[in-house]
ZABA-335625 format. One record per residue (C-alpha): x, y, z; residue number from 1; chain. Coordinates in nm, 3 decimals. Each point is the difference from the previous one (the first is absolute). Last residue first. Layout:
+---------+---------+---------+------+-------+
|      px |      py |      pz | resi | chain |
+---------+---------+---------+------+-------+
|       X |       Y |       Z |  NUM |     A |
...
+---------+---------+---------+------+-------+
END
This chain:
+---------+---------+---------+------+-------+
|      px |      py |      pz | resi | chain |
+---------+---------+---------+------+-------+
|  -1.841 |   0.038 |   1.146 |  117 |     A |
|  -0.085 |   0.400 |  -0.238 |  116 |     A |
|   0.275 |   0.226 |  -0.074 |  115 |     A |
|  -0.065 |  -0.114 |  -0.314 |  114 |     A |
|   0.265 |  -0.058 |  -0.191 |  113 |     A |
|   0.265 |  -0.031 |   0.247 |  112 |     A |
|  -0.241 |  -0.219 |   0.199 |  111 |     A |
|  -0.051 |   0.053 |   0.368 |  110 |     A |
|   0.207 |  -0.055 |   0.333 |  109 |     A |
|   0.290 |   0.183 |   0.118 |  108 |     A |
|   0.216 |  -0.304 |  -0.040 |  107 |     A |
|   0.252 |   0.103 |  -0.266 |  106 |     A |
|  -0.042 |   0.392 |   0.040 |  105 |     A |
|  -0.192 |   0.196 |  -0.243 |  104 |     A |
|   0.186 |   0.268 |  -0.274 |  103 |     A |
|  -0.255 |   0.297 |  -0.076 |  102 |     A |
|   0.231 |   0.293 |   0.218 |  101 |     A |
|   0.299 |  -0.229 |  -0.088 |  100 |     A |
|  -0.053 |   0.065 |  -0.353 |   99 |     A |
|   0.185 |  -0.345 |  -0.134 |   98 |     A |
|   0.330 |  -0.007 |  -0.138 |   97 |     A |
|   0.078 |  -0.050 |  -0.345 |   96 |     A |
|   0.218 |   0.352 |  -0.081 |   95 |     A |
|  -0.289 |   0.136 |  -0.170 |   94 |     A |
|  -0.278 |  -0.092 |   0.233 |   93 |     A |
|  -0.103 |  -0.338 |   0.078 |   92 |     A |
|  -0.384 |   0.015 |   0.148 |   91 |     A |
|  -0.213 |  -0.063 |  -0.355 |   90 |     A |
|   0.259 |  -0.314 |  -0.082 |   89 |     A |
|  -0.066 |  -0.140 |   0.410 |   88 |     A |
|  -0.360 |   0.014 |  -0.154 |   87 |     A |
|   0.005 |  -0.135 |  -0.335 |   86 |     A |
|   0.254 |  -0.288 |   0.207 |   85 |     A |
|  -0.305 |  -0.096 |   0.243 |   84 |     A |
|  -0.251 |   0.060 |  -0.300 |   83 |     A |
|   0.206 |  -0.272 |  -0.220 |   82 |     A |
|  -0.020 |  -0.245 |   0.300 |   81 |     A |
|   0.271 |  -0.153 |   0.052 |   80 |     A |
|   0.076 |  -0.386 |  -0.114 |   79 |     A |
|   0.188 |  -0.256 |   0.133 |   78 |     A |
|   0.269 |  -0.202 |  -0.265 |   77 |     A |
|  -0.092 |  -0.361 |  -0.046 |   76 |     A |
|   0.152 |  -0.281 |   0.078 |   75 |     A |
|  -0.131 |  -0.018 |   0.383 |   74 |     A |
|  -0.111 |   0.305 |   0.102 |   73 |     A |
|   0.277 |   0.268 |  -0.123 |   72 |     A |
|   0.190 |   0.289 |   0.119 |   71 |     A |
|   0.201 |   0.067 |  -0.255 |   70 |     A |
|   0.403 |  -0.106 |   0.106 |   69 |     A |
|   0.312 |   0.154 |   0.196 |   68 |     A |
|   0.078 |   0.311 |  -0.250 |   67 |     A |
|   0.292 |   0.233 |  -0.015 |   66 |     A |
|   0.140 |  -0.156 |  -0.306 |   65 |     A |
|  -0.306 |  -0.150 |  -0.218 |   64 |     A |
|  -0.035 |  -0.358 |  -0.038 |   63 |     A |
|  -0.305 |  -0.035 |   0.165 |   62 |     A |
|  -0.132 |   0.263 |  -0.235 |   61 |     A |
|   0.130 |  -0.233 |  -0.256 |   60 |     A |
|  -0.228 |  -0.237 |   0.142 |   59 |     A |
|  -0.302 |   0.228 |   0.001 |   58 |     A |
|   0.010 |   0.030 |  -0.321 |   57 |     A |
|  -0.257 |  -0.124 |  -0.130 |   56 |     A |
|  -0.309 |  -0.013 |   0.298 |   55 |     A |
|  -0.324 |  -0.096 |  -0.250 |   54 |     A |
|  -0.055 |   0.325 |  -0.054 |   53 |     A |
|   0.332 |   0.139 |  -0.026 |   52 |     A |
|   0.141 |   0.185 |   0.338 |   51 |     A |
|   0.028 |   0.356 |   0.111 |   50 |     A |
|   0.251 |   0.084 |   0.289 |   49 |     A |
|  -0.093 |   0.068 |   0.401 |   48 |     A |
|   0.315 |   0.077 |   0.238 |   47 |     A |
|   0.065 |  -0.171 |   0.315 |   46 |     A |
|   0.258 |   0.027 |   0.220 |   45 |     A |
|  -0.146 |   0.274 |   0.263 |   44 |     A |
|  -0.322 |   0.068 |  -0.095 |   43 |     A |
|  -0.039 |   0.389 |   0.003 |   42 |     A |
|   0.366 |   0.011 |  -0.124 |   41 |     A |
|   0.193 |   0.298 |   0.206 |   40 |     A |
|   0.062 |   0.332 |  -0.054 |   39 |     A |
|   0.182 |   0.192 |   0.219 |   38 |     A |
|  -0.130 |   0.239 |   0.294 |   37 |     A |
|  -0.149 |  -0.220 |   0.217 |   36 |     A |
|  -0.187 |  -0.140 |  -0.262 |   35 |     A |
|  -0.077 |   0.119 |  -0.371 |   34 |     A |
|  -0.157 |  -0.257 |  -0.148 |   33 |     A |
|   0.070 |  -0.252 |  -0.318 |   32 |     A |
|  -0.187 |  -0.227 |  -0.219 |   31 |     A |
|   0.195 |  -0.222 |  -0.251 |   30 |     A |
|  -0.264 |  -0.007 |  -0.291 |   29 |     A |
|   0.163 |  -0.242 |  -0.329 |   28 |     A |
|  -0.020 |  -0.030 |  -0.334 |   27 |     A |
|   0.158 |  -0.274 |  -0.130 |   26 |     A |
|   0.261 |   0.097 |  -0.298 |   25 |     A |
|   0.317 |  -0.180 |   0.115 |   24 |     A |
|   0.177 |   0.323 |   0.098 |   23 |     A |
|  -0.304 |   0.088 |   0.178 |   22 |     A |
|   0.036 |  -0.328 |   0.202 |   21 |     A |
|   0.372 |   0.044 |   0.073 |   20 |     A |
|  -0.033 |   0.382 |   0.083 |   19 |     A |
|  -0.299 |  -0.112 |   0.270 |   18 |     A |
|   0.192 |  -0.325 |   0.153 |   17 |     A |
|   0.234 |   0.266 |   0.049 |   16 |     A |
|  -0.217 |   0.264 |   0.116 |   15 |     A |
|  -0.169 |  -0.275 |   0.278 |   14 |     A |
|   0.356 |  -0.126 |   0.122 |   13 |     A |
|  -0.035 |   0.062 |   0.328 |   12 |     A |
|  -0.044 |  -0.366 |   0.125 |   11 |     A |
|  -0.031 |  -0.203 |  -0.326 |   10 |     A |
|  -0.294 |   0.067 |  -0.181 |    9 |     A |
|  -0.361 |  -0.215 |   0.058 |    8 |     A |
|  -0.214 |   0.135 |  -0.332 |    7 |     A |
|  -0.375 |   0.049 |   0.019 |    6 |     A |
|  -0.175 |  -0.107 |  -0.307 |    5 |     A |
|  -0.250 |   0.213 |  -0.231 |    4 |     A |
|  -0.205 |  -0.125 |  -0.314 |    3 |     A |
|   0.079 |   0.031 |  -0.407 |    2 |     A |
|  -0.218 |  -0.027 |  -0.266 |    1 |     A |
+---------+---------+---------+------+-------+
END
């Protein structure tokens, strides 16, 4: 079974960091909105990839061009929610960026689940 980690890249390097971990085999969400006309990461320098139960791989994923580190809690990779990435998956249209009319804002309050605090 596999859990969810959120991925530090280096500074606008997200769709490297994504090509590199694809090319590896992790599967990985990199969500994306349309902004000011252009699109634009919805969480600038940070990209979420799948992880082995107990974490393997998550050093090669350190490894990985285009990326700074997993964001971790001591020696051990953080997890995300499965239903937070279920639902960022359900949002991403065809070319992997969010429906801006269902995207929410970083700090508009609520749970992107739920819709519920």
């Amino acid at each position: 079974m596999t859990f969810w980690a959120a991925v530090r890249t280096v500074n606008q390097r997200e769709a490297l960091g994504v090509a590199c971990l694809s090319a590896a085999r992790f599967e990985v969400v990199f969500p994306r909105v349309k902004a000011s006309g252009r699109i634009a990461p919805l969480f600038a320098n940070y990209l979420f990839v799948a992880l082995g139960e107990l974490g393997e791989g998550w050093t090669i994923v350190n490894r990985t061009l285009g990326v700074l580190k997993v964001v971790a809690f001591g020696d051990r990779p953080a997890r995300v929610p499965d239903q937070e990435i279920a639902c960022l998956k359900g949002r991403i249209d065809a070319n992997t960026r969010l429906d801006a009319l269902k995207a929410r804002l970083v700090g508009q309050g609520g749970s992107t689940a739920t819709g519920a605090r």
